[in-house]
BAFI-3210 file (N, C-alpha, C; in Angstrom, 3 decimals, decimal comma, padded with zeros to 6 digits):
// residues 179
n [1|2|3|4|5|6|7|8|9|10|11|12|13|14|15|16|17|18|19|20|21|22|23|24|25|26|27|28|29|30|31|32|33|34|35|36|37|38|39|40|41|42|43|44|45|46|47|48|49|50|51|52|53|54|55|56|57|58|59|60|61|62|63|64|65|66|67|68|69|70|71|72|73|74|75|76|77|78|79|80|81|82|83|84|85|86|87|88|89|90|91|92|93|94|95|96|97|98|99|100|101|102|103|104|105|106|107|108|109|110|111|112|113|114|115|116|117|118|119|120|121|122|123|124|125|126|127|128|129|130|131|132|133|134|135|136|137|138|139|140|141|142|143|144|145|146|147|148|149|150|151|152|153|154|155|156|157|158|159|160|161|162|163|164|165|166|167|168|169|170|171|172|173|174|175|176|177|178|179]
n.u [005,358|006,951|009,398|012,696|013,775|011,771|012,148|013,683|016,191|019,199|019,442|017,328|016,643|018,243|017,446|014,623|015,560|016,642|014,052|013,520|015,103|016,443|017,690|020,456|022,269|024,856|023,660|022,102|021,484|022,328|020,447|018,612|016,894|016,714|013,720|012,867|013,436|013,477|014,688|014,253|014,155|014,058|012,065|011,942|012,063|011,393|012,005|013,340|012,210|011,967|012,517|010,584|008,746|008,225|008,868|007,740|009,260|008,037|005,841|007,151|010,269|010,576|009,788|010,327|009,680|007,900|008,347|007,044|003,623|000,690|-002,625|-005,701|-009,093|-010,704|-012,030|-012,176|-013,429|-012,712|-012,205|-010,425|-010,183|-009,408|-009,525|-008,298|-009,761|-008,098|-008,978|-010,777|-010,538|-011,653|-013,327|-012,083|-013,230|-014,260|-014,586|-017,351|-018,313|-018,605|-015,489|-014,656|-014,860|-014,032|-011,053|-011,564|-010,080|-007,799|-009,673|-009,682|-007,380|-006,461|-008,309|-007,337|-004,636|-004,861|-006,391|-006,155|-004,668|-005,117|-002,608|-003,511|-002,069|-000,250|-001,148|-002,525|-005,294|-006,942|-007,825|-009,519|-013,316|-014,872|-017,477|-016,337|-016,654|-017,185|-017,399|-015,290|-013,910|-010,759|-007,931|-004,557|-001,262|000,860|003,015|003,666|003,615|006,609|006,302|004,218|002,735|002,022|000,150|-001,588|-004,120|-004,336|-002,855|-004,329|-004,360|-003,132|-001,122|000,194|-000,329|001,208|-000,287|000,901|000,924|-002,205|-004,552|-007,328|-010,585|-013,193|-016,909|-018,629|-022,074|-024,557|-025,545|-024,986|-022,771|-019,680|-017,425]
n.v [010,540|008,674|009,799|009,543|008,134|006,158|004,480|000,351|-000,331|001,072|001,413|002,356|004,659|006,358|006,338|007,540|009,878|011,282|011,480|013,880|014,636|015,569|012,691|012,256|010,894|009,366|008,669|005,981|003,039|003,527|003,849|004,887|004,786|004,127|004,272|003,663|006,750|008,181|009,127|007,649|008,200|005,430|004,099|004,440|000,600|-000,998|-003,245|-004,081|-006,207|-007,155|-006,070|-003,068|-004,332|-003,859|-004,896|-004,801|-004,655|-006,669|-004,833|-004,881|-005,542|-003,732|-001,116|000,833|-001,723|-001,765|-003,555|-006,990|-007,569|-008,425|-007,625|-006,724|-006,548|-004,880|-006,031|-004,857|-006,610|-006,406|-006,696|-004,669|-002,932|-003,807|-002,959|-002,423|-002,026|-001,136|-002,506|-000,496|002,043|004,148|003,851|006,085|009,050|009,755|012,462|014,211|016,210|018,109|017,866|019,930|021,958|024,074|022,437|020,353|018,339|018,320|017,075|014,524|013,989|013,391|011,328|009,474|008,698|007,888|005,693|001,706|-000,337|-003,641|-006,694|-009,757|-011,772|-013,896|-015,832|-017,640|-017,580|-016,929|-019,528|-020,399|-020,268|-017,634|-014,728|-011,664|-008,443|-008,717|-007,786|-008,534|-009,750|-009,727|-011,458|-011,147|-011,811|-009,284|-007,204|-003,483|-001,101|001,779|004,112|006,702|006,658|005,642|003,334|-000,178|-000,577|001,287|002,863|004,133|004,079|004,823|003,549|-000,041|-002,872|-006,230|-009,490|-011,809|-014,196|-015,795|-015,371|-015,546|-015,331|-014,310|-013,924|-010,704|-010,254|-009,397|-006,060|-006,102|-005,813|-005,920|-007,806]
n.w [-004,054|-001,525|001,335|001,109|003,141|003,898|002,365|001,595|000,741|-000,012|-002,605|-004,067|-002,387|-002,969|-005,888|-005,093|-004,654|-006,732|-008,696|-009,146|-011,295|-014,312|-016,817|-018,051|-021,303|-020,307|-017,748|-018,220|-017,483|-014,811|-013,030|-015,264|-017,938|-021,214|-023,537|-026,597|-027,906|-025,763|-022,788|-019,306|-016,291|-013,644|-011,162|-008,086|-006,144|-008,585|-011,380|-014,886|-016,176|-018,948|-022,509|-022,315|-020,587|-016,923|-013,683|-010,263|-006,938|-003,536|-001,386|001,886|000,691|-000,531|001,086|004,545|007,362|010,042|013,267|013,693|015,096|016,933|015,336|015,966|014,907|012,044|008,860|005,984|002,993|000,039|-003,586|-005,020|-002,943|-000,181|002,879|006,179|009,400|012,732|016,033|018,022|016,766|014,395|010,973|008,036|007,133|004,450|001,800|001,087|-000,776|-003,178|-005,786|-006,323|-004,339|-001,611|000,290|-000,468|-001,355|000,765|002,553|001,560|000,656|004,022|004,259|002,935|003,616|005,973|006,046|005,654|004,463|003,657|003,397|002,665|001,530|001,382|002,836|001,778|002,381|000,311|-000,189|001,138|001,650|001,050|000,902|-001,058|-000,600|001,916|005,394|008,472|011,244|012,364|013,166|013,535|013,584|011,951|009,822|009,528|007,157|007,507|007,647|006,150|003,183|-000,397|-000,779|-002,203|-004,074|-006,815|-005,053|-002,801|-000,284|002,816|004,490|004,620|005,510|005,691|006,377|008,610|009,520|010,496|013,216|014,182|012,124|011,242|009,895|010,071|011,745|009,694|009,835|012,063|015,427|014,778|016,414]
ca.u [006,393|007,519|010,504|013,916|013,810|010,669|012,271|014,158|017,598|019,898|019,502|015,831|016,496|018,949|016,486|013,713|016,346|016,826|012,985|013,049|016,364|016,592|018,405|021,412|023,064|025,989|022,692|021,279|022,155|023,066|018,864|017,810|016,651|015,915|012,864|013,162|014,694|012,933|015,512|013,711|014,165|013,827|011,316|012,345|011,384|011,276|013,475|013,001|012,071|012,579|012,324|008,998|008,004|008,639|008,358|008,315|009,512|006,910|006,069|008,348|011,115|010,242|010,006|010,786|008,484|007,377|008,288|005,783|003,348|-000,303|-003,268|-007,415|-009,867|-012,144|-011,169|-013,473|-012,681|-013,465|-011,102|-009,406|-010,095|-009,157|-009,246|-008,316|-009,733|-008,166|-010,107|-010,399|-010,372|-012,673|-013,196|-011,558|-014,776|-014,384|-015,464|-018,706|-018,935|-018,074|-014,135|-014,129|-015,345|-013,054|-011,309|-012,137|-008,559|-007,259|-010,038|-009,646|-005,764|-006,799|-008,911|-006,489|-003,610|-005,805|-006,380|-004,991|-004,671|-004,388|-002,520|-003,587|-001,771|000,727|-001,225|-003,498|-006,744|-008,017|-008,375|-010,920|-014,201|-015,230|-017,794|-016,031|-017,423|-017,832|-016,747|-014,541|-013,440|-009,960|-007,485|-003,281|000,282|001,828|004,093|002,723|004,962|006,512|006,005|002,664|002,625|000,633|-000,321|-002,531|-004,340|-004,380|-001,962|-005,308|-003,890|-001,748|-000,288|-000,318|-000,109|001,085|-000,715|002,087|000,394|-003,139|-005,267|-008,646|-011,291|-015,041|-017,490|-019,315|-023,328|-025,479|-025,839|-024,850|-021,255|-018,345|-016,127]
ca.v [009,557|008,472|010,568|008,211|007,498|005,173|002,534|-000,229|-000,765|002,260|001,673|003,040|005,518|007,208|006,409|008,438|011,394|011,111|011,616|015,382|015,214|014,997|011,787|012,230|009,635|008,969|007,682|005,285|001,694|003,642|004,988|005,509|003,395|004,140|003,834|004,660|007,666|008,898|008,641|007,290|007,613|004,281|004,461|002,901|-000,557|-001,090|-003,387|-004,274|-007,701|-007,387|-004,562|-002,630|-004,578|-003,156|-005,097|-004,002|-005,488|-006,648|-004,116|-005,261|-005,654|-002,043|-000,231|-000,098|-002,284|-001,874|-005,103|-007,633|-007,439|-008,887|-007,047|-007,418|-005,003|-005,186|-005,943|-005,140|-007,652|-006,170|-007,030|-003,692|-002,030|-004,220|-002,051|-002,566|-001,110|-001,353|-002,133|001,250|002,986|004,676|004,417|007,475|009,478|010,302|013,611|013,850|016,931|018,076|017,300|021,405|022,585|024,469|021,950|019,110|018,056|018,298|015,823|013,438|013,280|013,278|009,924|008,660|008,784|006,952|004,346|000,966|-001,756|-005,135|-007,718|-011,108|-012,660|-015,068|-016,890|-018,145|-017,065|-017,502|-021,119|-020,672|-019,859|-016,179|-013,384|-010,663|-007,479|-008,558|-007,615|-009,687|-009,603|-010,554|-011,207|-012,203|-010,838|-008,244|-005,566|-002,278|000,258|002,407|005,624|006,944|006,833|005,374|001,332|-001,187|-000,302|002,748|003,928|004,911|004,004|005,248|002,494|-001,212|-003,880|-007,538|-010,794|-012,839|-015,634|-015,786|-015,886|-015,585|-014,634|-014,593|-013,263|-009,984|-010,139|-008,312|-005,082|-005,886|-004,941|-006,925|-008,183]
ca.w [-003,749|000,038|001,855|000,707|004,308|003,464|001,386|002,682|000,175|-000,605|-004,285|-003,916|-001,495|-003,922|-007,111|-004,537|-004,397|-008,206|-009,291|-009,936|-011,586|-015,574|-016,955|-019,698|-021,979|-019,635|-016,489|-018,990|-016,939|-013,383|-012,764|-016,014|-019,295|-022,877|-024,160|-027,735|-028,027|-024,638|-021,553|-018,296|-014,324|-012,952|-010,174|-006,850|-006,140|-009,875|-012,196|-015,987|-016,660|-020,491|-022,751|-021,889|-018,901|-015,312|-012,131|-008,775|-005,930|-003,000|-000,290|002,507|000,314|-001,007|002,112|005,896|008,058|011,519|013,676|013,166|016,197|017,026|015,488|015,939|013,992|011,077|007,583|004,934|002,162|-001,460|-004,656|-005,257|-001,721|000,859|004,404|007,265|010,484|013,775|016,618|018,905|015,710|012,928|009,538|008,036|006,766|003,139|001,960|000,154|-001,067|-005,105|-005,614|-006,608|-003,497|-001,267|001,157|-000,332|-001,412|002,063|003,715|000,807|001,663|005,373|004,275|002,246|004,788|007,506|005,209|005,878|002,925|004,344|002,721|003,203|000,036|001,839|003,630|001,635|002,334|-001,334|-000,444|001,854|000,732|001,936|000,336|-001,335|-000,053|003,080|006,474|008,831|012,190|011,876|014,778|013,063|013,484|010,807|009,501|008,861|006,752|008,368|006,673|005,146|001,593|-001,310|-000,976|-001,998|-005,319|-007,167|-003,858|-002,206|001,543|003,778|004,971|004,311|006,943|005,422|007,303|008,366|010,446|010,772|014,562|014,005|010,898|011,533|009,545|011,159|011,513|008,577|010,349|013,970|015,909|014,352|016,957]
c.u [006,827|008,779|011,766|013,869|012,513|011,729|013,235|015,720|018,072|019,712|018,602|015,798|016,796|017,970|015,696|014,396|016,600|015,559|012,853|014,371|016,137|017,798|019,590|022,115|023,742|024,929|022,691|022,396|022,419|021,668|018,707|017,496|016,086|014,873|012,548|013,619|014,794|013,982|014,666|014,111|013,767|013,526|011,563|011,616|011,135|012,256|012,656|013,634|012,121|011,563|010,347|008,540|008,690|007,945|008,539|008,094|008,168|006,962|007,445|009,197|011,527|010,633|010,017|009,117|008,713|007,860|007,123|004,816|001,893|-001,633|-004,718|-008,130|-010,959|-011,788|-012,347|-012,662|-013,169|-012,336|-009,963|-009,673|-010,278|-008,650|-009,472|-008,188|-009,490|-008,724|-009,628|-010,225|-011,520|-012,550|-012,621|-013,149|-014,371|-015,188|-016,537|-019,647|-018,144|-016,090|-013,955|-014,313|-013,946|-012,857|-011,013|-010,753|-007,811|-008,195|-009,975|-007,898|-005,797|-007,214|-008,109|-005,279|-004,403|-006,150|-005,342|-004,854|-004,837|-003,796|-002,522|-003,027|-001,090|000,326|-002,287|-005,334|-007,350|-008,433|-009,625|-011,969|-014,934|-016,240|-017,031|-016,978|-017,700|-016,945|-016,493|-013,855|-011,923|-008,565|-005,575|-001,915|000,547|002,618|003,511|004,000|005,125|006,284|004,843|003,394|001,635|000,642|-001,254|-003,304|-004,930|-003,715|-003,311|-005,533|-003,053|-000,712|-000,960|000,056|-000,328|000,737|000,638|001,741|-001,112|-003,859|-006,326|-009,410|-012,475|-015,495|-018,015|-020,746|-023,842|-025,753|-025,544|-023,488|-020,580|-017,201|-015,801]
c.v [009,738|009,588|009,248|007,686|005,998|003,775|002,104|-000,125|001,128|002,473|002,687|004,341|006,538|007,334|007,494|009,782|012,081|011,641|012,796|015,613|014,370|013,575|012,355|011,276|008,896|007,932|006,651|003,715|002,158|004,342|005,440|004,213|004,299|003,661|004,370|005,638|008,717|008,111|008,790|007,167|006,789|004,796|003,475|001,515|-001,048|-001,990|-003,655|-005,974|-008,313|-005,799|-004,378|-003,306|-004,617|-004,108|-004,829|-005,069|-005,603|-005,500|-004,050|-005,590|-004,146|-001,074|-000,393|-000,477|-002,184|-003,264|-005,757|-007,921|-008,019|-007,554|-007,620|-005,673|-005,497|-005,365|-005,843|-005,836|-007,646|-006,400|-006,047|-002,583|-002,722|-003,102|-002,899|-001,685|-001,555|-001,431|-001,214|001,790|003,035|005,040|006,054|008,485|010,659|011,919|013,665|014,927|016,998|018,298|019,228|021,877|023,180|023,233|020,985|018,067|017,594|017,346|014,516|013,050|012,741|011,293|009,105|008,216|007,937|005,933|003,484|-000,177|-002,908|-006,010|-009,091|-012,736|-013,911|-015,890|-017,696|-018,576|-017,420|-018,974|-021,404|-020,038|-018,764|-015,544|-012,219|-009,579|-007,461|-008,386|-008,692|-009,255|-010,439|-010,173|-012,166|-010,972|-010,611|-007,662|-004,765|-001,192|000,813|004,124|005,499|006,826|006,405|003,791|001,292|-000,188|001,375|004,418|004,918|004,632|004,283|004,636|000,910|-002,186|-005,071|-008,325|-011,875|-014,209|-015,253|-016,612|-016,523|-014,962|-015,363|-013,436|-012,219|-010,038|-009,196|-007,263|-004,842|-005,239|-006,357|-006,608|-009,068]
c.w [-002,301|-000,263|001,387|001,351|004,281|002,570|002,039|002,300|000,078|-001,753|-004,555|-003,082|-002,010|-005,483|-006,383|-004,733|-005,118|-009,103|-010,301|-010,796|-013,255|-016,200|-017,878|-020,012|-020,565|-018,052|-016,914|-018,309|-015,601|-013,102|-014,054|-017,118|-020,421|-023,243|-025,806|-027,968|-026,751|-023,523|-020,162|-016,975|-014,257|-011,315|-008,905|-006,687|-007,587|-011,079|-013,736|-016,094|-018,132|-020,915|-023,065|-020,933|-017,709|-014,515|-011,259|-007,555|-004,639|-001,806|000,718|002,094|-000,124|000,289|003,490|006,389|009,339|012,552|013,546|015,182|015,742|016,418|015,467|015,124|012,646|009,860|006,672|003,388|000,896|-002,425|-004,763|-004,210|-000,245|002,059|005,227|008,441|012,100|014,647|017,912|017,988|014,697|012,015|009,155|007,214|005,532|002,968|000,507|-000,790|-002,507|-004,702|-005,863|-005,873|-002,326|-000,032|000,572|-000,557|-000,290|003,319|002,673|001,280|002,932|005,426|004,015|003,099|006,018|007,178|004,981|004,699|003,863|003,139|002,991|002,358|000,299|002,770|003,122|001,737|000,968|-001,580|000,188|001,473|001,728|000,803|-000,210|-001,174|001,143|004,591|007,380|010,098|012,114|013,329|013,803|013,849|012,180|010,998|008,907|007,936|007,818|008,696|006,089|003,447|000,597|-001,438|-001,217|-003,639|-005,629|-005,779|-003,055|-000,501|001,993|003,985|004,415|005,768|006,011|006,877|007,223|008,977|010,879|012,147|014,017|013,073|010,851|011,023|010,599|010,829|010,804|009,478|011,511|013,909|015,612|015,818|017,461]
res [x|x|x|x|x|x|x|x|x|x|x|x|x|x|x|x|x|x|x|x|x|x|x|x|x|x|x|x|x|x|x|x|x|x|x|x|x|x|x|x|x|x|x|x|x|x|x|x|x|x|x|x|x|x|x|x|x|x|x|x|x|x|x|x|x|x|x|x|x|x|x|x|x|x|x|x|x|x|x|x|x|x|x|x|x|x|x|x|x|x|x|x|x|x|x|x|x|x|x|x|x|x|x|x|x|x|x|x|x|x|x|x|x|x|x|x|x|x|x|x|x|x|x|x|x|x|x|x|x|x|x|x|x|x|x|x|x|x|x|x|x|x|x|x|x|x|x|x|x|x|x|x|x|x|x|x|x|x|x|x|x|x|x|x|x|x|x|x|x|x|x|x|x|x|x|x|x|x|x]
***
């Protein structure tokens, strides 16, 4: 879980501060919830939309954002691992050796932390007709978190960067230099 300092509202900041701390009766409605007879921390960014289903609020409502500034770079454009790589920058380079090996923990965080999500959800991109899987030279203004933590699916990026206005998005050549 982010530093409190990471999220954007106080409510969340104080839920973050709350995590390691057991609930009792008297929480239940002020950070906590009943679930049958099991008493629950409410996880920042998080509300209950009826009993048993949790929604969570969107990124930038969630946590602080960066000002929104111009970026260009590479986006690789797959369903549940959208990256994005700045340009002047390199892929983060996964580690490839057995997950038990000494080490290996500490360059998989390394990767994971250097890893950028993109989100391109608000602008409609899904109307236009693109390849999934495929790489993309992509030129818009965003907001990047502003704190590392866990985005974009299964929290396997560092950071996220929402698309707030889209420049430019051109495919990159089968094997050549995308830019």
């Amino acid at each position: 879980m982010p530093k409190p300092d990471a999220f954007a509202r106080a409510e969340d900041q104080q839920r973050a501060r709350l995590l390691t701390t057991t609930c009792a009766d008297t929480d239940v409605g002020r950070g906590c919830y009943r679930d049958n007879k099991r008493l629950i921390r409410e996880i920042p960014c998080t509300y209950q939309i009826e009993t048993n289903v949790i929604g969570s609020l969107p990124t930038d409502q969630c946590y602080k954002m960066e000002a929104p500034r111009r970026y260009r770079g590479v986006w690789i454009d797959e369903f549940e691992g959208q990256r994005f790589i700045p340009e002047g920058t390199r892929p983060p380079e996964w580690p490839r050796t057995d997950p038990k090996s000494p080490g290996w923990r500490e360059r998989f965080e390394q990767a994971r932390l250097a890893t950028i999500w993109l989100d391109a959800s608000r602008i409609n991109l899904d109307q236009k007709p693109r390849q999934r899987g495929a790489k993309w030279f992509i030129e818009f203004v965003g907001r990047k978190t502003m704190y590392p933590g866990a985005y974009g699916h299964l929290g396997m990026s560092g950071h996220e960067v929402i698309v707030d206005r889209m420049i430019s998005l051109r495919k990159c050549p089968e094997g050549g230099i995308c830019r």
